[in-house]
C-alpha positions as YAML, in Angstrom:
chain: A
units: angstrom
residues:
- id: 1
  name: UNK
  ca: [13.40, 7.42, 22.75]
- id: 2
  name: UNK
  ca: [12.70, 4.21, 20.94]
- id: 3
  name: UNK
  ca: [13.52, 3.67, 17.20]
- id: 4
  name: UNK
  ca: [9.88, 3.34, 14.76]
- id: 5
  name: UNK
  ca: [11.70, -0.05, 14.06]
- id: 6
  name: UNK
  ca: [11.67, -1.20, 17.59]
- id: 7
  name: UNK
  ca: [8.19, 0.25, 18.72]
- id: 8
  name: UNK
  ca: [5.98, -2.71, 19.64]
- id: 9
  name: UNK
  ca: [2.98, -2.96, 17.29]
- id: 10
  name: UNK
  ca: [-0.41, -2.71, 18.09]
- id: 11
  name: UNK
  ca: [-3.30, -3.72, 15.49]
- id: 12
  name: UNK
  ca: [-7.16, -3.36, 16.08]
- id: 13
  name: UNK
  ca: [-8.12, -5.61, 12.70]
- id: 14
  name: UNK
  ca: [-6.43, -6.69, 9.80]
- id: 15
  name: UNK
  ca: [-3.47, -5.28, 8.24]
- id: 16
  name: UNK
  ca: [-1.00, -5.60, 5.25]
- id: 17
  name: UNK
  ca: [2.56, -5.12, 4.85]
- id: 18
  name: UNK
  ca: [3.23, -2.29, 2.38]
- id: 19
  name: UNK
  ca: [5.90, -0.46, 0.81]
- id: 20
  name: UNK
  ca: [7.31, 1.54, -2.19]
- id: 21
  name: UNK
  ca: [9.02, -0.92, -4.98]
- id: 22
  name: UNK
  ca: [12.72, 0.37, -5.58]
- id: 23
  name: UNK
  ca: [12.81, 0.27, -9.09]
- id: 24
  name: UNK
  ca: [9.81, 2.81, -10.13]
- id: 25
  name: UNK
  ca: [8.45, 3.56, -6.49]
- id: 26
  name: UNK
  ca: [4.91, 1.76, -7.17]
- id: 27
  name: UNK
  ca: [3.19, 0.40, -3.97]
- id: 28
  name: UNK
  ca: [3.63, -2.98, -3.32]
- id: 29
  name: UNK
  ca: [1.96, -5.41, -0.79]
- id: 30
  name: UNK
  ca: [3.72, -8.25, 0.90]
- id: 31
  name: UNK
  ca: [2.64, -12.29, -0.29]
- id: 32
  name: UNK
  ca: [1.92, -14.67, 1.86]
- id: 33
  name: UNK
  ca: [4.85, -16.67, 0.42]
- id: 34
  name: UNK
  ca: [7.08, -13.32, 0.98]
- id: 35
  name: UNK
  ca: [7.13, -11.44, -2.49]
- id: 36
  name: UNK
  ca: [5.71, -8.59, -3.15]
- id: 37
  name: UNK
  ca: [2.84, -7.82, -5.52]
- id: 38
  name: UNK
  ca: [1.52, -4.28, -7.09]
- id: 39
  name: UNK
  ca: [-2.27, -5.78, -6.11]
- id: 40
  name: UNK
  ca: [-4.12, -5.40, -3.08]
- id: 41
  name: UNK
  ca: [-6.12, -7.98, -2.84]
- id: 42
  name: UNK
  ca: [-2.92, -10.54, -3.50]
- id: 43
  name: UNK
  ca: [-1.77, -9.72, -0.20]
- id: 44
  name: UNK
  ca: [-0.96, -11.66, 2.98]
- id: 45
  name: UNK
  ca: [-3.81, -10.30, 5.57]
- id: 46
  name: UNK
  ca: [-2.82, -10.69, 8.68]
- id: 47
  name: UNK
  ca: [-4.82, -10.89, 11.72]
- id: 48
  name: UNK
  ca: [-2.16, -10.60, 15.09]
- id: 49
  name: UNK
  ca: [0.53, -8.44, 16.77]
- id: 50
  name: UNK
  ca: [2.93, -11.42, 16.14]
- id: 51
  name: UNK
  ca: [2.20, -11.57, 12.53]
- id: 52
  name: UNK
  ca: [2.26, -8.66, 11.31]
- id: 53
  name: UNK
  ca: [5.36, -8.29, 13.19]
- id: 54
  name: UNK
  ca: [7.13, -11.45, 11.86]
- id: 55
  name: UNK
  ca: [6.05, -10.21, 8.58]
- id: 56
  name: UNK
  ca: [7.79, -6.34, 9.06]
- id: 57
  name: UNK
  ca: [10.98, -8.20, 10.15]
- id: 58
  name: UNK
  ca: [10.92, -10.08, 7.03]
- id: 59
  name: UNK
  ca: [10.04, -7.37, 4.83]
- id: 60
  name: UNK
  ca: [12.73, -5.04, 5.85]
- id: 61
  name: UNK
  ca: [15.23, -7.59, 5.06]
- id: 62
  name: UNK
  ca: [14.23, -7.24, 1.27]
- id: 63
  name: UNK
  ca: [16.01, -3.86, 0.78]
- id: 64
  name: UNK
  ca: [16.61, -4.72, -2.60]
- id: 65
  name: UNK
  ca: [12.97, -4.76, -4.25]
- id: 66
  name: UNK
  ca: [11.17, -2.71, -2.06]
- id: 67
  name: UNK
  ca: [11.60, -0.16, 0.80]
- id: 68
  name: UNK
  ca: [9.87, 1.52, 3.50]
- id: 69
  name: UNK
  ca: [8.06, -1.36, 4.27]
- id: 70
  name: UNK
  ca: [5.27, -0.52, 7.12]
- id: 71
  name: UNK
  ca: [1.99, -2.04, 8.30]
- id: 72
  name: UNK
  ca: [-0.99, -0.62, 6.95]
- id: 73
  name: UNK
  ca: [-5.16, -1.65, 8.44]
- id: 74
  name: UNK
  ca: [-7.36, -3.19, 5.78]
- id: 75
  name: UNK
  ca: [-11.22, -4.00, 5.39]
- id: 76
  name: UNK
  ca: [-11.15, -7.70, 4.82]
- id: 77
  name: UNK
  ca: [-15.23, -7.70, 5.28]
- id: 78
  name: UNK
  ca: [-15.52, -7.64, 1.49]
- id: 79
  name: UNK
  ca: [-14.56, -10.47, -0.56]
- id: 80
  name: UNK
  ca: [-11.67, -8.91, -1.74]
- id: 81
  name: UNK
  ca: [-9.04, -6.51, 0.96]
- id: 82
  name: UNK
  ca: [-9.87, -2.45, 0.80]
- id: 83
  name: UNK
  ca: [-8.33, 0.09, 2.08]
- id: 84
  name: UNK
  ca: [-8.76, 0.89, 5.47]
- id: 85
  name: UNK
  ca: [-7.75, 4.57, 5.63]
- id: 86
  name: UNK
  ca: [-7.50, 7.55, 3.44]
- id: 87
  name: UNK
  ca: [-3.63, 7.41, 3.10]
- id: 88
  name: UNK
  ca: [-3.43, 3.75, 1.97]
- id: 89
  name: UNK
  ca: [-6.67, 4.99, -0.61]
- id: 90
  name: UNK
  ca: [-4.69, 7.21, -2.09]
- id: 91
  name: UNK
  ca: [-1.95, 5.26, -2.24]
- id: 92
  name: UNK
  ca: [-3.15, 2.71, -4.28]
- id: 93
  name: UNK
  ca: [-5.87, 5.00, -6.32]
- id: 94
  name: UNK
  ca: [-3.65, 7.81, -7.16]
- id: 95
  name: UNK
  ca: [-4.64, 11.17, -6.64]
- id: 96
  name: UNK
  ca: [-7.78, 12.29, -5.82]
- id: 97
  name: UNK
  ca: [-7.77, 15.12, -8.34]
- id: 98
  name: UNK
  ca: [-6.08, 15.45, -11.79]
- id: 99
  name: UNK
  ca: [-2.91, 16.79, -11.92]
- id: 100
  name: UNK
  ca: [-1.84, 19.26, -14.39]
- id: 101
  name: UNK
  ca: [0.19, 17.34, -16.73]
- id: 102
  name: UNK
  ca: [-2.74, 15.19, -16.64]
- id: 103
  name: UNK
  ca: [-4.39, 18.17, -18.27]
- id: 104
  name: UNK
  ca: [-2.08, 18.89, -20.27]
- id: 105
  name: UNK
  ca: [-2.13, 15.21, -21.84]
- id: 106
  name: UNK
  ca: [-5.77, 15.24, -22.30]
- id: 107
  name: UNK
  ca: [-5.73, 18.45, -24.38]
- id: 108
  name: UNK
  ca: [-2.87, 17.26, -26.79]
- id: 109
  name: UNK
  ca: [-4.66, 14.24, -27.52]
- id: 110
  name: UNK
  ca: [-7.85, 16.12, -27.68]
- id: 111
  name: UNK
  ca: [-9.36, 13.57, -25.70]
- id: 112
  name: UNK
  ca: [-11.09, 14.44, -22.26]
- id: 113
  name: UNK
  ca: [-9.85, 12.46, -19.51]
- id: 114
  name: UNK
  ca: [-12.41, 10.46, -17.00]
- id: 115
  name: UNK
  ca: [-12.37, 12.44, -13.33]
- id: 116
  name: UNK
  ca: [-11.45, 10.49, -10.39]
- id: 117
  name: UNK
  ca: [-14.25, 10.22, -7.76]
- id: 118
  name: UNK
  ca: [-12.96, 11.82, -4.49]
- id: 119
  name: UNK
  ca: [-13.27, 10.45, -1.19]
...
């Protein structure tokens, strides 16, 4: 069986590099000059096997600010990068419901908190 980290990687459009930062866990996308920002549409898109792959490589090296780096598909049709799937839109939106210390935090201020469209 072949390690995740040695697969070969297919894409079918463009993709981002993505990954948790170490620090607080936030997603993070990779730069195009190899940092790593908390905004999508900052990221490096990238467009080939060879990329994206290059990219990977370079972002597991980086064990020290983020982790779990992985390629994740994009829609790069609008002027600014979207998510391409509903893992990576939940991901960067949060949860599609509110939780219940959200609740909670919304009656002790006595102020009703906005509702989160679902997808």
């Amino acid at each position: 069986m072949v390690s995740p980290l040695q697969q070969k990687i297919r894409i079918a459009g463009p993709v981002v590099i993505t990954a948790n930062r170490l620090f607080d866990g936030a997603v993070v996308f990779r730069t195009a000059s190899g940092s790593w920002t908390g905004r999508l549409e900052n990221a490096a898109i990238l467009l080939s096997s060879e990329e994206a792959l290059k990219a990977l490589k370079e972002a597991q090296n980086d064990g020290l600010e983020a982790v779990g780096p992985y390629v994740a598909p994009v829609d790069a049709t609008e002027a600014s990068a979207q998510p391409a799937n509903i893992r990576e839109f939940i991901r960067t939106s949060g949860p599609t419901f509110d939780l219940p210390s959200d609740a909670g935090a919304a009656c002790v201020s006595g102020v009703a908190k906005p509702t989160k469209a679902a997808a």
